[in-house]
N, C-alpha and C positions, 0 to 999 in steps of 0.2 A: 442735360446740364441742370445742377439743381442748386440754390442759392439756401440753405439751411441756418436759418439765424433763433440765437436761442440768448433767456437773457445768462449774464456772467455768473450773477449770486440771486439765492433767492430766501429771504427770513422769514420765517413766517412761526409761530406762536405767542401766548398771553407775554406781552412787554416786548414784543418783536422791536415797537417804536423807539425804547431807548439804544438801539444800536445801530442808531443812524449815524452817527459821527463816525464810527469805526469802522461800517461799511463803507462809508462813501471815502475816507481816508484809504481801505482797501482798493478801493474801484478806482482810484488817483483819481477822482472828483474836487479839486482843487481850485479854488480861485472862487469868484462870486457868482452865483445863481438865483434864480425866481423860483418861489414855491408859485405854486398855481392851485389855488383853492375856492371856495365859493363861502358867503356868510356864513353856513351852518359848520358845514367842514374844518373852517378855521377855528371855530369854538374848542369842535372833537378832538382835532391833532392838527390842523396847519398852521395853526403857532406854536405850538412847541416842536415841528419839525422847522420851522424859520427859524428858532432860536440854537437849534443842533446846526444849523447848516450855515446861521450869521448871512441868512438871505434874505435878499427884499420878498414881500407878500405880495401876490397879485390877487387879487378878488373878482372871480366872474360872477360876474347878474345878468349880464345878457344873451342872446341868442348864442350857439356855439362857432358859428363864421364868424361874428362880426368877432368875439374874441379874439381869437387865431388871430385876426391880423392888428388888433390893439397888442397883443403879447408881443407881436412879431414889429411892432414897428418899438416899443418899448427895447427889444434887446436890441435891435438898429443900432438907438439914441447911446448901448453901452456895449461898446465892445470886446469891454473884462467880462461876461456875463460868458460859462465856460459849459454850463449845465444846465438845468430845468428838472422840476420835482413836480409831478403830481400829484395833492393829498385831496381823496374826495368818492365820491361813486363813478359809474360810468363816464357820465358827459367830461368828469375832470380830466378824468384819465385819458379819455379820447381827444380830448381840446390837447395834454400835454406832448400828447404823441404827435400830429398833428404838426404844434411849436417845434417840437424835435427834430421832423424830419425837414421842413422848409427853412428852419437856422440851422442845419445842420450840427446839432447838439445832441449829446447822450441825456438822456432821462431816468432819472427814479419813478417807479412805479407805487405810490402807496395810497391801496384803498381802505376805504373806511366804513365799504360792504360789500359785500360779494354778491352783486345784482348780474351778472353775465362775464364771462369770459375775456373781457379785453384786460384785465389788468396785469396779463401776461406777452398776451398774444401782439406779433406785428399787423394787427388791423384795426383798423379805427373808422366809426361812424361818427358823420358830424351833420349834426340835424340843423339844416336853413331853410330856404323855400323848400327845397329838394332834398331828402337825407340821400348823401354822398356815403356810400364806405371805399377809405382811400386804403391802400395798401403802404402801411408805413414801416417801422423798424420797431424792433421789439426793444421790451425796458433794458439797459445796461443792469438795475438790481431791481427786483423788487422785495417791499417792506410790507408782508400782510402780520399785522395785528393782530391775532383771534379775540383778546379782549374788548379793543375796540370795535372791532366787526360784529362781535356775539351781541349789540346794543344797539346795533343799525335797528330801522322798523321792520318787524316782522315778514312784510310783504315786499320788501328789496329781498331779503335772504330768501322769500319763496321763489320770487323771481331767478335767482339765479340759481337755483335747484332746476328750475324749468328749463334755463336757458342749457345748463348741462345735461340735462333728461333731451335735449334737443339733437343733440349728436346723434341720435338714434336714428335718426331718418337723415340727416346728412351723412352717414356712413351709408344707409342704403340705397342713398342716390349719387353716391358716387360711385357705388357697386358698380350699379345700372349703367350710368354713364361708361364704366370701361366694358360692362359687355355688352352693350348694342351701339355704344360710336367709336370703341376704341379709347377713349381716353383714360388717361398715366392713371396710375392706384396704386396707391403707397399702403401697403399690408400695414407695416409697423405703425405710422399715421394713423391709419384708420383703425386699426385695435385700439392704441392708445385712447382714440376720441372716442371709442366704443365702452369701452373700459370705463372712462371716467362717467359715462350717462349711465352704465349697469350699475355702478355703484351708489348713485346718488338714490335710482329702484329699488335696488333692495335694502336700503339702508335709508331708508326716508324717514320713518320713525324716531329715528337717531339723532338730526339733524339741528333739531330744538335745541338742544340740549350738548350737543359737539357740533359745533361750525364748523372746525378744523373739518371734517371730512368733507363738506362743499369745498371750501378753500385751496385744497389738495387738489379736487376735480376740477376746477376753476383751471387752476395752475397746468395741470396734464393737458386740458384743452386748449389753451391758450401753446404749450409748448406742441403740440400735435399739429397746430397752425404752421408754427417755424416751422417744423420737418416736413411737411406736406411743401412748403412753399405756397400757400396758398390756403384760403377759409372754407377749401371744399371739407375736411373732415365733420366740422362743427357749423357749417352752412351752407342749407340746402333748401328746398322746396317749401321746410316752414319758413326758415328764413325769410323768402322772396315772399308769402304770404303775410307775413310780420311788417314787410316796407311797402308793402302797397296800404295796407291799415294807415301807416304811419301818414302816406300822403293825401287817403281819402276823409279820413276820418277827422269830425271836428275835435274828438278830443281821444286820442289812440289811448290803449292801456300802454303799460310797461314794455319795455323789449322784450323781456324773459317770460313776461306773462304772456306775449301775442304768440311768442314762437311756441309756447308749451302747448296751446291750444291747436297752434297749426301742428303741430308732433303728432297729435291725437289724430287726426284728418290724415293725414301725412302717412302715416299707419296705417293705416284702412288702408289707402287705396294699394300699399305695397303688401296687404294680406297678412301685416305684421300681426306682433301683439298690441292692439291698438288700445284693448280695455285696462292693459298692465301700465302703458303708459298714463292713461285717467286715471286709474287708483292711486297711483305713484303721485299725480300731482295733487291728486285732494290728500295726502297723508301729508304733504311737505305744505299746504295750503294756498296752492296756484290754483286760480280761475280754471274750469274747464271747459266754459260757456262762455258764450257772447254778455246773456247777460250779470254773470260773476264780473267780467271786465269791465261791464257798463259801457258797452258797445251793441246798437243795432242790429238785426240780424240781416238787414240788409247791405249792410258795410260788410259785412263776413263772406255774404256771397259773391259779391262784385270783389272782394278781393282773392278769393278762388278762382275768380273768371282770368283778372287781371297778373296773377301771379309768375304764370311761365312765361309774361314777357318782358318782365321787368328790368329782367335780368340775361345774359348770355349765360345760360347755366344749363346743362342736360340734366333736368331729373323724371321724379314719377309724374310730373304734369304732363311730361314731351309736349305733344301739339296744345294742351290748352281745353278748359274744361266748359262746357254749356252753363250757361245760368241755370240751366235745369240740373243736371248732373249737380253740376256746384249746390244746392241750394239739397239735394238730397243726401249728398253728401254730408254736408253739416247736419241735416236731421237726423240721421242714420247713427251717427255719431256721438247725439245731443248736444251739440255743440249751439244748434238754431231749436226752436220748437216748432 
């Protein structure tokens, strides 16, 4: 049995934002809703999507938990409040999903960069003491912008090139997992997420210059998630190297940027093309190093070490790597010097 959730409508190119009124009238989005946006965000679009939608503005500043339950106790106090809209990067996105599924409310989806995958997909990270990824419900519509998105900072849009070039090794470790434990693999799934990181490779160069083609891959990954049931297609063993960073380090890079790094590693050890995937991120402008990221090279190893147990995941790690092994690995690699 397989639970397939996919969102309803999806808009995406230059003024995608002014048809938010007439999607959310299609979607019977109805009644009174919260945008959910942060200072900067609200500048770019999350006021003029509160003025299309005649909704209150919420503004995060703080931590992603403590939000969640300031939002969540806010739509308590009103219970005309029928929807929720996310306008922003990741964290927004994740925080909206998030709202979503503990008030049991449909959400919009609208980013304002294409830094990784969630702003299709039913998964969501939410960074506290501990980054939790919750399995939630995918957006009812989402509203991608390419005008506004083509103006995000440079290195969000590198980031989520990386984070789609990331798929590459979570396809290959879900291979793995179905043929040495048996576990389910969804062909179509895993093409799909395969698909969308081959294209972002060969078509790196491009990217500057046409967002739409991240956006597009964004979107196939995030819908490769629905059909899978699950974030095995598009997260795997960089992934789990990406959240141990997250909790060891005092100051982690990016998501897209951690995962693009562990791809490169991740590769290797599956005998991949591991140098296609480095070239591909230095063309698209992703960190290929520890120190591009401005991360220790000791953080790097010790999150190699600690990777395969972070998580209940079958991948290329299986039992788990030496700090010796680890540490040549990233040289081998140039990931460490």
């Amino acid at each position: 049995m397989k639970d397939i959730e996919l969102p309803r409508k999806v808009v995406t190119g230059d003024g995608a934002i002014d048809l938010i009124p007439d999607l959310a009238d299609e979607l019977r989005l109805w009644g009174e809703s919260i945008v959910i946006s942060d200072p900067t965000t609200k500048e770019i679009a999350g006021e003029k999507v509160r003025e299309y939608l005649k909704s209150t503005l919420y503004l995060v500043e703080g931590p992603a938990d403590e939000e969640v339950e300031k939002i969540l106790a806010e739509i308590k106090k009103n219970s005309s409040i029928k929807y929720v809209a996310g306008v922003g990067g990741g964290k927004i996105i994740d925080i909206t999903k998030v709202v979503a599924l503990k008030a049991k409310l449909p959400f919009l989806s609208i980013p304002t960069a294409a830094s990784h995958d969630g702003m299709a997909s039913p998964q969501a990270s939410i960074k506290g003491k501990v980054p939790t990824s919750i399995k939630a419900h995918c957006p009812i519509g989402v509203v991608a912008d390419t005008a506004i998105i083509s103006k995000a900072p440079p290195r969000l849009t590198a980031a989520g090139c990386a984070d789609a070039i990331s798929n590459y090794t979570a396809v290959l470790d879900w291979k793995l997992a179905s043929k040495e434990k048996g576990e389910y693999y969804g062909d179509y799934a895993s093409v799909l997420a395969m698909l969308s990181a081959e294209i972002i490779i060969h078509k790196a160069e491009e990217i500057k210059n046409n967002v739409s083609i991240l956006v597009e891959s964004l979107i196939s990954s995030g819908v490769a998630i629905g059909i899978a049931g699950s974030s095995r297609p598009c997260s795997g063993s960089e992934h789990s190297f990406s959240h141990v960073l997250d909790i060891i380090c005092p100051t982690p890079a990016l998501h897209g940027e951690q995962c693009g790094v562990g791809t490169i590693m991740m590769a290797y050890l599956h005998k991949a093309e591991w140098e296609l995937i480095r070239d591909a991120l230095k063309k698209v402008g992703a960190p290929t190093t520890a120190k591009e990221m401005g991360i220790e090279d000791k953080y790097i190893v010790e999150a190699l070490v600690k990777a395969n147990s972070i998580r209940d995941r079958y991948t290329i790690l299986r039992g788990g790597l030496t700090a010796e092994e680890a540490k040549k690995l990233a040289k081998d690699t140039g990931v460490i010097e």
